[in-house]
C-alpha positions as CSV (number, residue, x, y, z in Angstrom):
1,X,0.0,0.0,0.0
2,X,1.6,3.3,-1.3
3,X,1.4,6.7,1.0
4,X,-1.7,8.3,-0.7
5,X,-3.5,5.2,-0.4
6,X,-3.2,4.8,2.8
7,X,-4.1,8.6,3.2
8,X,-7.3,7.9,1.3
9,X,-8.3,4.8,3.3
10,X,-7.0,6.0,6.9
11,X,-10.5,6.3,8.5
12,X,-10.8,2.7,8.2
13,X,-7.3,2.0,9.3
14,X,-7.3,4.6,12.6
15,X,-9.5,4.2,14.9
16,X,-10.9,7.6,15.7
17,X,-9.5,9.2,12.2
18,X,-11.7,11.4,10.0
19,X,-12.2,11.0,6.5
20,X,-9.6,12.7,3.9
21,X,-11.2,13.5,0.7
22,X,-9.0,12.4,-2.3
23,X,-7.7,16.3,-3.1
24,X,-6.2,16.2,0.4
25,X,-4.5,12.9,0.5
26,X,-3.2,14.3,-2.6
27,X,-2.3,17.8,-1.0
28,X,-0.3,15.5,1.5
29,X,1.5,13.1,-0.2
30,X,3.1,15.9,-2.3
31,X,3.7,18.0,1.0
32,X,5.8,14.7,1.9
33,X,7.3,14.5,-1.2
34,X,8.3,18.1,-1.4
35,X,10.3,17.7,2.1
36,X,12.2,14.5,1.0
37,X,13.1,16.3,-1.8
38,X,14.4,19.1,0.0
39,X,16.1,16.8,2.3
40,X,14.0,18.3,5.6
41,X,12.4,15.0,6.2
42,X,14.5,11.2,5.4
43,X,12.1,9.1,6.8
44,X,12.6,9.6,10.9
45,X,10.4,8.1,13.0
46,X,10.2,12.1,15.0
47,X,9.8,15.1,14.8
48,X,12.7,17.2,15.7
49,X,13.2,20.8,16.1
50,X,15.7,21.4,13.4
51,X,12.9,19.7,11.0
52,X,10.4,22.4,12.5
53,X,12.8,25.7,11.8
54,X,13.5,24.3,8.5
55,X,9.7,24.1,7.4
56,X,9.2,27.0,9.1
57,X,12.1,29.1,7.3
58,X,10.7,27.3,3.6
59,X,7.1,27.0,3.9
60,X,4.6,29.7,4.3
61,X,1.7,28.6,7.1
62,X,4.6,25.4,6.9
63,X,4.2,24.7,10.5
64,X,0.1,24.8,10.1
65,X,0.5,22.1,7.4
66,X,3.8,20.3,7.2
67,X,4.4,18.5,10.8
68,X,0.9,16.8,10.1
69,X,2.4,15.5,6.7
70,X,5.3,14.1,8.9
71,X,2.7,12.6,11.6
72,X,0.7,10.9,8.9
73,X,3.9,9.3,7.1
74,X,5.0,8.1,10.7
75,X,1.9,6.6,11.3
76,X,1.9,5.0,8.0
77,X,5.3,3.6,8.9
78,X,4.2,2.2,12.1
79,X,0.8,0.6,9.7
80,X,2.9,-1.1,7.7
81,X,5.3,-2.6,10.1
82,X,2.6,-4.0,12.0
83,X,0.9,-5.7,8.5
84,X,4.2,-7.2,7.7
85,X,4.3,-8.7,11.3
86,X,0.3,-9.8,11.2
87,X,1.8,-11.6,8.1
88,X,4.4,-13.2,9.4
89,X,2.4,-14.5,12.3
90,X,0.3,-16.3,9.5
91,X,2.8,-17.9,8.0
């Protein structure tokens, strides 16, 4: 399961999640894409302050938006390590 799909499917997967409408899990994946690229985020399993002041010094409203992006791709992490375990305890 890639990123976005997750995004789009998230209300199933989290208990207590809202619905994100398919423009938004869009908005988000390319907000995550956008700070790999720029080398702010490389796949941490935190948040730390030096990612904060560097969204914060290239993103207009970055702090409204960005550390959620980070939050969701974390929790995605977390998703898919505990699938490939729930698999593994099948075989």
């Amino acid at each position: 399961m890639e990123f976005i799909d997750y995004l789009k499917n998230r209300h199933e997967l989290q208990p207590g999640a809202r619905r994100l409408s398919d423009v938004s899990a869009e908005q988000y994946a390319n907000r995550l894409h956008n700070l790999q690229r720029k080398g702010i985020y490389q796949g941490q399993s935190d948040i730390t302050d030096h990612m904060l002041r560097e969204i914060d010094k290239e993103y207009k409203r970055g702090l409204d938006l960005y550390p959620r992006t980070i939050r969701y791709y974390i929790e995605y992490q977390a998703y898919l390590e505990r699938l490939e375990k729930c698999q593994e305890a099948i075989k």
